[in-house]
C-alpha positions as CSV (number, residue, x, y, z in Angstrom):
1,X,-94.9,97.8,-16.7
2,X,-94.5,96.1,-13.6
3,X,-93.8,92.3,-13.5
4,X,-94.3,91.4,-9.8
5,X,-92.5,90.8,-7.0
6,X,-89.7,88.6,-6.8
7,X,-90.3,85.2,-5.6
8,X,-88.2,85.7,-2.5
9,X,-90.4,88.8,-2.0
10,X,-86.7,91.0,-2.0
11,X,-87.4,93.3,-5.1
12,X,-89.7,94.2,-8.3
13,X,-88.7,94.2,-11.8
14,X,-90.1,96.7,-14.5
15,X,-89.8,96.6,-18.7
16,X,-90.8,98.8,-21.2
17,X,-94.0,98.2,-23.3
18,X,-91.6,97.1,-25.9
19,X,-89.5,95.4,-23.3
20,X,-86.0,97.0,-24.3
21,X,-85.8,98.7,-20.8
22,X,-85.7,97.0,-17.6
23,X,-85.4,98.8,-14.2
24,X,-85.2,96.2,-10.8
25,X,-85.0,97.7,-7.7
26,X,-84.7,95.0,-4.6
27,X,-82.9,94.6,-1.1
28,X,-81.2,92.5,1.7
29,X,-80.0,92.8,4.5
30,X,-76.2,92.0,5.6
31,X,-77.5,88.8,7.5
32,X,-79.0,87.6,4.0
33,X,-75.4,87.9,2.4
34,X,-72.0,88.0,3.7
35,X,-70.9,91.5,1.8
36,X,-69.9,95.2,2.6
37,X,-70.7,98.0,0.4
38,X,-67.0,98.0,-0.4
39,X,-66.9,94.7,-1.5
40,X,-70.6,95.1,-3.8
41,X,-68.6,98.5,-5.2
42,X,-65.6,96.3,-6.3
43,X,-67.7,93.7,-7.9
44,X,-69.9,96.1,-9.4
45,X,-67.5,98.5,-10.5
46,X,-65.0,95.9,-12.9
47,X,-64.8,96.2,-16.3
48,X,-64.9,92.8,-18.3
49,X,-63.9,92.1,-22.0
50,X,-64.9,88.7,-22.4
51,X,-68.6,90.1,-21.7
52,X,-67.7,93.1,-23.2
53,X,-68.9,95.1,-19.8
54,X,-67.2,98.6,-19.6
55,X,-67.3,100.9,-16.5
56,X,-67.0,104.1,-17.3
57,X,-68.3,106.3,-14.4
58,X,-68.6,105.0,-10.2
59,X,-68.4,106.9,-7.2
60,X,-68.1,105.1,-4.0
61,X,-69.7,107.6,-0.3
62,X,-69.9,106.6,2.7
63,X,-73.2,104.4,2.5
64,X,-73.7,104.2,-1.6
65,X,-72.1,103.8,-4.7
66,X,-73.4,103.7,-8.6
67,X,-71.8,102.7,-11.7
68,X,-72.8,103.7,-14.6
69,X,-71.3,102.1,-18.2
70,X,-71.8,99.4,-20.9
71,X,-72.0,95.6,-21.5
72,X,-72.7,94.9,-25.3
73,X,-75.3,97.0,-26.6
74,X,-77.2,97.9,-23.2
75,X,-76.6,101.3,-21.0
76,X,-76.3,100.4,-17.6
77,X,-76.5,101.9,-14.0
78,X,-76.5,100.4,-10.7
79,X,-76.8,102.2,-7.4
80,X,-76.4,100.5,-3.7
81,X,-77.2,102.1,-0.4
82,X,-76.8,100.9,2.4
83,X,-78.3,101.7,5.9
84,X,-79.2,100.1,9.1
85,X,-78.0,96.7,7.9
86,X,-80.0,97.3,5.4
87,X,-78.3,96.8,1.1
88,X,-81.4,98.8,-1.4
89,X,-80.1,98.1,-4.6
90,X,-81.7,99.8,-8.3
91,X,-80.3,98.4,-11.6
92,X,-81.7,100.0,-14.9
93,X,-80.2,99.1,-18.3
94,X,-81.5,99.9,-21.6
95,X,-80.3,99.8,-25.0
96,X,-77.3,101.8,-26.4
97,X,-79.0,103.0,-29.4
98,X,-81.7,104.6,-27.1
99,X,-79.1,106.8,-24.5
100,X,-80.7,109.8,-25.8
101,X,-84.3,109.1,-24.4
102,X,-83.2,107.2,-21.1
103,X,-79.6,108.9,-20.1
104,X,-81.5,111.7,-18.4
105,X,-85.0,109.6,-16.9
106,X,-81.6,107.5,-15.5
107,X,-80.3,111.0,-14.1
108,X,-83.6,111.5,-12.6
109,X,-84.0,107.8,-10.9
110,X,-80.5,107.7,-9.7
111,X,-80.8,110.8,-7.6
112,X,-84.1,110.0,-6.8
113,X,-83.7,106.6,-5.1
114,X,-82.6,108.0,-1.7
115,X,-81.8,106.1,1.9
């Protein structure tokens, strides 16, 4: 179900019926925010224990990266390209105990969403 647009008009934000799922996919350009895809990769890609946030897939290219792992009980993957000046950015995350429905509709998105 979509939710709108964000307020700054930069993205949409989808849930589930039961709301367990959320996909956002938004953008920006380098103007907006004083980042590389390098340094988005880095931030993105770090493990954390104190929020429990494990990494365990990313593959940086020349103009994208995803990561792909855990924080708590949620599945995550993030993917950033970048083009033009241009940062397009999908996030999905959805809960652990549901991987075997969502792993392969996040397959499909991930190789979907395209520069």
């Amino acid at each position: 179900m979509p939710l709108g647009e964000a307020e700054n008009g930069t993205g949409q934000r989808f849930v589930t019926r039961d709301g367990q799922a959320e996909l956002r996919v938004w953008g920006f350009t380098s103007a907006m925010l004083d980042t590389t895809l390098k340094i988005e990769y880095r931030e993105a890609g770090r493990s954390d224990t104190a929020s429990h946030r494990v990494v365990t897939a990313k593959e940086l290219k020349d103009n994208a990266f995803v990561v792909s792992g855990f924080e708590g009980h949620w599945c995550f993957h993030r993917k950033m390209i970048y083009k033009d000046g241009v940062f397009k950015n999908l996030f999905l995350q959805y809960p652990r105990e549901q991987a075997a429905f969502f792993d392969p509709v996040a397959a499909r998105l991930l190789a979907a969403f395209k520069d």
